[in-house]
PLY file of the C-alpha trace (Angstrom):
ply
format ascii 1.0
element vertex 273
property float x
property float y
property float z
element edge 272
property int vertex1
property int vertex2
end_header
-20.58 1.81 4.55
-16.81 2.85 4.15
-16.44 2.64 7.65
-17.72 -0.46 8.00
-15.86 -1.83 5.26
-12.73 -0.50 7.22
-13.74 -1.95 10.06
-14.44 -5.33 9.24
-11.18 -5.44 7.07
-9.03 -4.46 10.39
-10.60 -7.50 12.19
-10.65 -9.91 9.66
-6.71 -9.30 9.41
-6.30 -9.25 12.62
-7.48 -13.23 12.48
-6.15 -13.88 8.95
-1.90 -12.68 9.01
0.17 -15.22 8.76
1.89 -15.07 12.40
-1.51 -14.75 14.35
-2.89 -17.29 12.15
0.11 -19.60 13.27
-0.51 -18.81 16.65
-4.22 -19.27 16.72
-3.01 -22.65 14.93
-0.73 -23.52 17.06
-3.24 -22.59 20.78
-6.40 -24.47 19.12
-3.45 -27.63 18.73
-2.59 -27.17 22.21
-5.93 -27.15 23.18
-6.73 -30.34 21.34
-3.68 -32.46 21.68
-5.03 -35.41 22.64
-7.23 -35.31 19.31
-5.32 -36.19 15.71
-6.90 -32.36 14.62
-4.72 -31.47 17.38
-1.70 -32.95 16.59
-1.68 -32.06 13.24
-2.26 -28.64 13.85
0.69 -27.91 16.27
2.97 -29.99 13.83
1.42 -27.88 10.56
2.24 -24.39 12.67
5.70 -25.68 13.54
7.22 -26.51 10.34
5.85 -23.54 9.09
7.35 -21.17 11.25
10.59 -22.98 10.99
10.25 -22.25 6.90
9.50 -19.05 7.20
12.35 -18.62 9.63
14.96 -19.77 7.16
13.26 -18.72 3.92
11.42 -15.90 2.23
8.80 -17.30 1.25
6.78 -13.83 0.58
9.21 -13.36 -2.49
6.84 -16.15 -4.41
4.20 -13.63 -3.59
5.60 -10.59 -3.68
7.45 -10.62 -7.19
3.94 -10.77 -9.32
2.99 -7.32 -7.62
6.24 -5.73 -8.25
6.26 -6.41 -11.53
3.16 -6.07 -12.96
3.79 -2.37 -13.14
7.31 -1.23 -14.29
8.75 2.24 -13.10
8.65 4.35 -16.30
10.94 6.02 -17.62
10.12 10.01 -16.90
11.83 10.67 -20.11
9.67 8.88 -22.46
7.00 9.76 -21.29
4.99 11.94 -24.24
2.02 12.66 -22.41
1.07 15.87 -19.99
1.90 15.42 -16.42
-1.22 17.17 -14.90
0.16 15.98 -11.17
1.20 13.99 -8.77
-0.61 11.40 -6.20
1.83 10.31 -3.97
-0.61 7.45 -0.77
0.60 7.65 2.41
1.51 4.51 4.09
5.25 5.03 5.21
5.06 7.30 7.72
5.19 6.52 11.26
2.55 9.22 12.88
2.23 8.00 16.71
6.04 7.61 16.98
6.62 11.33 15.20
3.78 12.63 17.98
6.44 11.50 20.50
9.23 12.60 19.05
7.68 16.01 17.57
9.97 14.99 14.52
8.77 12.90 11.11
9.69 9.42 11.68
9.13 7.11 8.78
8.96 3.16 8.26
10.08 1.08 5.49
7.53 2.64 3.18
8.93 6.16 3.46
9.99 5.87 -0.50
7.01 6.60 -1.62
7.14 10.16 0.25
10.92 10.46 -0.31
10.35 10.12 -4.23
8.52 13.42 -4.36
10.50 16.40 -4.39
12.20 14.72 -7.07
9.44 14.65 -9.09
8.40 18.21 -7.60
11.53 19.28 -9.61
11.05 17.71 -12.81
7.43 18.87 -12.67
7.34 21.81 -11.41
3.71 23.11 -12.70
2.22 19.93 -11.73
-0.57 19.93 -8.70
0.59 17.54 -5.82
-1.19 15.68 -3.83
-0.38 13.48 -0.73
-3.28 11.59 0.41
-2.97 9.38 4.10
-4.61 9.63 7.35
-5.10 6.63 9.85
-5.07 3.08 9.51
-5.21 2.70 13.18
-8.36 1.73 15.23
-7.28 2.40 18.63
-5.16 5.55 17.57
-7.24 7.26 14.87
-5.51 10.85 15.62
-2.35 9.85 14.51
-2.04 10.50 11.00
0.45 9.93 8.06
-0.60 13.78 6.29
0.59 15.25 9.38
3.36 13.76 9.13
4.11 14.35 5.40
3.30 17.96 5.77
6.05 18.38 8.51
8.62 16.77 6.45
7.64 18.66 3.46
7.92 22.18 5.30
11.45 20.85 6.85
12.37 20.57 2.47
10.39 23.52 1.99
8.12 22.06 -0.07
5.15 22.19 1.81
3.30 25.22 0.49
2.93 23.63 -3.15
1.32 20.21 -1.87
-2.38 19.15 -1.21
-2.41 17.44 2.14
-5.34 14.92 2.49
-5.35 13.50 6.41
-9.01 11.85 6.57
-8.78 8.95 4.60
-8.13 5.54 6.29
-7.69 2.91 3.52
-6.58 3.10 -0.05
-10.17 3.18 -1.49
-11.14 6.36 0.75
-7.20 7.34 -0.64
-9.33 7.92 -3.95
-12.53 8.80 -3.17
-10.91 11.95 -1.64
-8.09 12.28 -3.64
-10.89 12.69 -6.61
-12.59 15.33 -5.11
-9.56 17.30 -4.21
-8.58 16.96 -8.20
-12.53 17.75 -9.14
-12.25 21.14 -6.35
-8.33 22.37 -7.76
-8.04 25.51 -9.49
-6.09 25.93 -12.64
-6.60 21.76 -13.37
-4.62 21.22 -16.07
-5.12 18.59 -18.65
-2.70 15.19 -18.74
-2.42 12.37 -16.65
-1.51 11.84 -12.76
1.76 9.76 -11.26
0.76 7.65 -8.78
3.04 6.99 -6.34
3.01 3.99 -4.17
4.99 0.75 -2.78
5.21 -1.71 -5.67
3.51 -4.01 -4.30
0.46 -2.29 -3.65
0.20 -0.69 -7.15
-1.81 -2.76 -8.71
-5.13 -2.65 -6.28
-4.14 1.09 -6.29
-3.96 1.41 -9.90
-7.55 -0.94 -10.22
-9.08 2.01 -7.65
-8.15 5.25 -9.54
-9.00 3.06 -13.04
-12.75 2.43 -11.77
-12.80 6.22 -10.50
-12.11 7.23 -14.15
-8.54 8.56 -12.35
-5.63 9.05 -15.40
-2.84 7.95 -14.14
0.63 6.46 -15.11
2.03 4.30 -12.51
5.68 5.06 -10.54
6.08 2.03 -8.44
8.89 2.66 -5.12
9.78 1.02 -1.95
10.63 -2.68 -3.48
10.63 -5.61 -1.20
11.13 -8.57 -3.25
14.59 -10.17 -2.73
16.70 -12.83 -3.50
15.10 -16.43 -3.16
17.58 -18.27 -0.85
18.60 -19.42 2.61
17.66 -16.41 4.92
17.54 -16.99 8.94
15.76 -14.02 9.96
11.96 -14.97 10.93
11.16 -11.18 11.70
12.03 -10.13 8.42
10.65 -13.12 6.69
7.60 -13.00 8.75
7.00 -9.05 8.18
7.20 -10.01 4.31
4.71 -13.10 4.17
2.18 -10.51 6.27
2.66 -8.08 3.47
2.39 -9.84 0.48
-0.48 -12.02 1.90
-2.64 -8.86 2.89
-2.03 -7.50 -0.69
-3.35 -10.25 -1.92
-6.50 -10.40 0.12
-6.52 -7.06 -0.66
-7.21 -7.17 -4.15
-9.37 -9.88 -3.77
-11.77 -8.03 -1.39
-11.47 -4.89 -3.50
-12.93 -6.63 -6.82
-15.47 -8.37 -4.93
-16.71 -5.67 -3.45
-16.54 -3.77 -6.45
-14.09 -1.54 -5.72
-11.93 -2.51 -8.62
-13.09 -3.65 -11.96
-10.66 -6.27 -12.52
-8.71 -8.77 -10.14
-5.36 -8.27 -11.14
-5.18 -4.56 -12.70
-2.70 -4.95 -15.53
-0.39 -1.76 -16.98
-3.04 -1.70 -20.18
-6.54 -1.82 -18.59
-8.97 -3.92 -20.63
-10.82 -0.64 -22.64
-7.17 0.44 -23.82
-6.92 -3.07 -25.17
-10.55 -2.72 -27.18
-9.42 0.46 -28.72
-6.47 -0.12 -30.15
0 1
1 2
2 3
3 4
4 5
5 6
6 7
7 8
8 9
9 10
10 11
11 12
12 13
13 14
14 15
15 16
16 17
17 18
18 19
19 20
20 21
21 22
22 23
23 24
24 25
25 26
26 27
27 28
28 29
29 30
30 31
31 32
32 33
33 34
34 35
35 36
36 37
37 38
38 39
39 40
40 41
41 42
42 43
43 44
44 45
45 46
46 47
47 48
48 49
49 50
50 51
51 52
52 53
53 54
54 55
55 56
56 57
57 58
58 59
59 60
60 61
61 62
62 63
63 64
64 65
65 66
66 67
67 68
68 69
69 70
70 71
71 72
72 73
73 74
74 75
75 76
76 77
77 78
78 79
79 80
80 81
81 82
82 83
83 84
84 85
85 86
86 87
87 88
88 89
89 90
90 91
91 92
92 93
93 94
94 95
95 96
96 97
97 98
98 99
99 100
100 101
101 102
102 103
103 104
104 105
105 106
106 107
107 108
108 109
109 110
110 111
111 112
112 113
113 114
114 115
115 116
116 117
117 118
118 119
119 120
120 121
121 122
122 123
123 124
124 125
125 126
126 127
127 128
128 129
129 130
130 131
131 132
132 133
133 134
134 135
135 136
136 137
137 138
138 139
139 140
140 141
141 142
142 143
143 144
144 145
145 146
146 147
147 148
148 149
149 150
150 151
151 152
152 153
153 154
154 155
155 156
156 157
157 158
158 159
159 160
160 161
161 162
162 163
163 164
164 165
165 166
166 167
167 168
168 169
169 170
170 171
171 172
172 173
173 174
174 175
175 176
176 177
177 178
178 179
179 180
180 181
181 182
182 183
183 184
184 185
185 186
186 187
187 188
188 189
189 190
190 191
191 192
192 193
193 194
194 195
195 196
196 197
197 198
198 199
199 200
200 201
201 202
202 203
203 204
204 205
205 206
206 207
207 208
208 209
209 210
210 211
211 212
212 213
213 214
214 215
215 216
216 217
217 218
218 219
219 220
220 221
221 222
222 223
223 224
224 225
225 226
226 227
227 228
228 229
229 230
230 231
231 232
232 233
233 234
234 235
235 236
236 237
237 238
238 239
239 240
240 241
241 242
242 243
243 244
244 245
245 246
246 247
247 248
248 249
249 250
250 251
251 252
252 253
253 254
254 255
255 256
256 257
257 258
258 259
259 260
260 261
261 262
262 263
263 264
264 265
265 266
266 267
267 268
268 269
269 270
270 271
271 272
């Protein structure tokens, strides 16, 4: 059923990000121009990509995500640190295959935040959890990755590297039963580490998988809201935001999550206090 569920969400965004939806737009116009559905399509893909091109639009959508979790302050916080989840997602695994060296995309915060926290905490367990996301290159894989960086800081022998899981549910799933499995647990909650915008669906998993954690947002993307010609970089934005979002819609309807938009309280703190 995971599987599945991984499959079907690869195709279905294949169809539904914004700059192949444009394009399918725009062909299925071309197709039938002599038709007013036809017209109105090319026209509707046009402007669109000439907005995009000039302004950020993903900002709209990416600011709610960013903020809905605020980056704590290590500080105050009074509770037990029992370890650290850090979910893969920044590294660049078929490039780093090549190049026999880690290479890392604009996610690599979230790994780059850990020794850090290594430091601060140093009898906390570790865990990095991130295989492949790929369907036509499943044996490239973000742990191996991590765990070659890691060994370059010398780091490497005091983190958990899980490489089989291929979305951020299965992120969990095996993430749990690596906590469930450790020796020496230790009681206290778990940072999670993870882009900012992808913290709340994150945060909604471990919840329903009776996961403690405190949140430790990274790798911001929200900018400024004005005149920006760059289409890649505007594009590459809208594409992440808009998957987010249809990512925590499909996660709470498939009951992967027990509420839409996970908040920093979850709904049984509320009734208890």
């Amino acid at each position: 059923m995971a599987d599945q569920f991984f499959l079907l969400s690869k195709i279905l965004w294949f169809v539904a990000q914004p700059d192949h939806f444009l394009l399918l737009m725009l062909l299925f116009g071309l197709l039938l121009w002599r038709r007013a559905l036809g017209v109105f399509l090319v026209w509707t893909s046009v402007l669109a990509m000439l907005t995009i091109s000039v302004y950020p639009m993903a900002n709209y959508l990416l600011e709610p995500l960013e903020q809905r979790f605020p980056q704590p302050v290590l500080s105050e916080i009074k509770e037990p640190i029992a370890g650290i989840i850090v979910l893969g997602g920044g590294e660049n695994a078929e490039m780093s295959s090549h190049t026999q060296w880690p290479e890392f995309n604009q996610a690599a915060d979230r790994l780059m935040a850990l020794p850090g926290l290594m430091l601060r905490y140093p009898d906390a367990k570790v865990v990095f959890t991130g295989g492949s996301g790929s369907i036509l290159a499943p044996e490239f894989r973000g742990g191996d990755v991590a765990e070659q960086w890691l060994n370059h800081q010398g780091m490497g022998s005091r983190v958990t590297i899980e490489r089989d899981s291929r979305n951020t549910f299965q992120n969990a799933i095996y993430t749990k039963d690596l906590i469930a499995n450790a020796e020496g647990q230790v009681e206290g909650k778990w940072l999670l580490v993870t882009s900012a915008f992808h913290m709340p669906r994150s945060v909604g998993i471990y919840r329903k998988l009776g996961i403690d954690i405190i949140a430790f947002p990274v790798d911001y993307r929200a900018g400024t809201m004005r005149f920006t010609p760059d289409l890649n970089t505007n594009m590459n934005g809208l594409n992440t935001a808009v998957r987010e979002w249809i990512g925590l819609l499909a996660y709470h309807y498939t009951e992967k999550t027990d509420v839409l938009f996970p908040a920093p309280v979850s709904p049984i703190e509320l009734e208890n206090e």
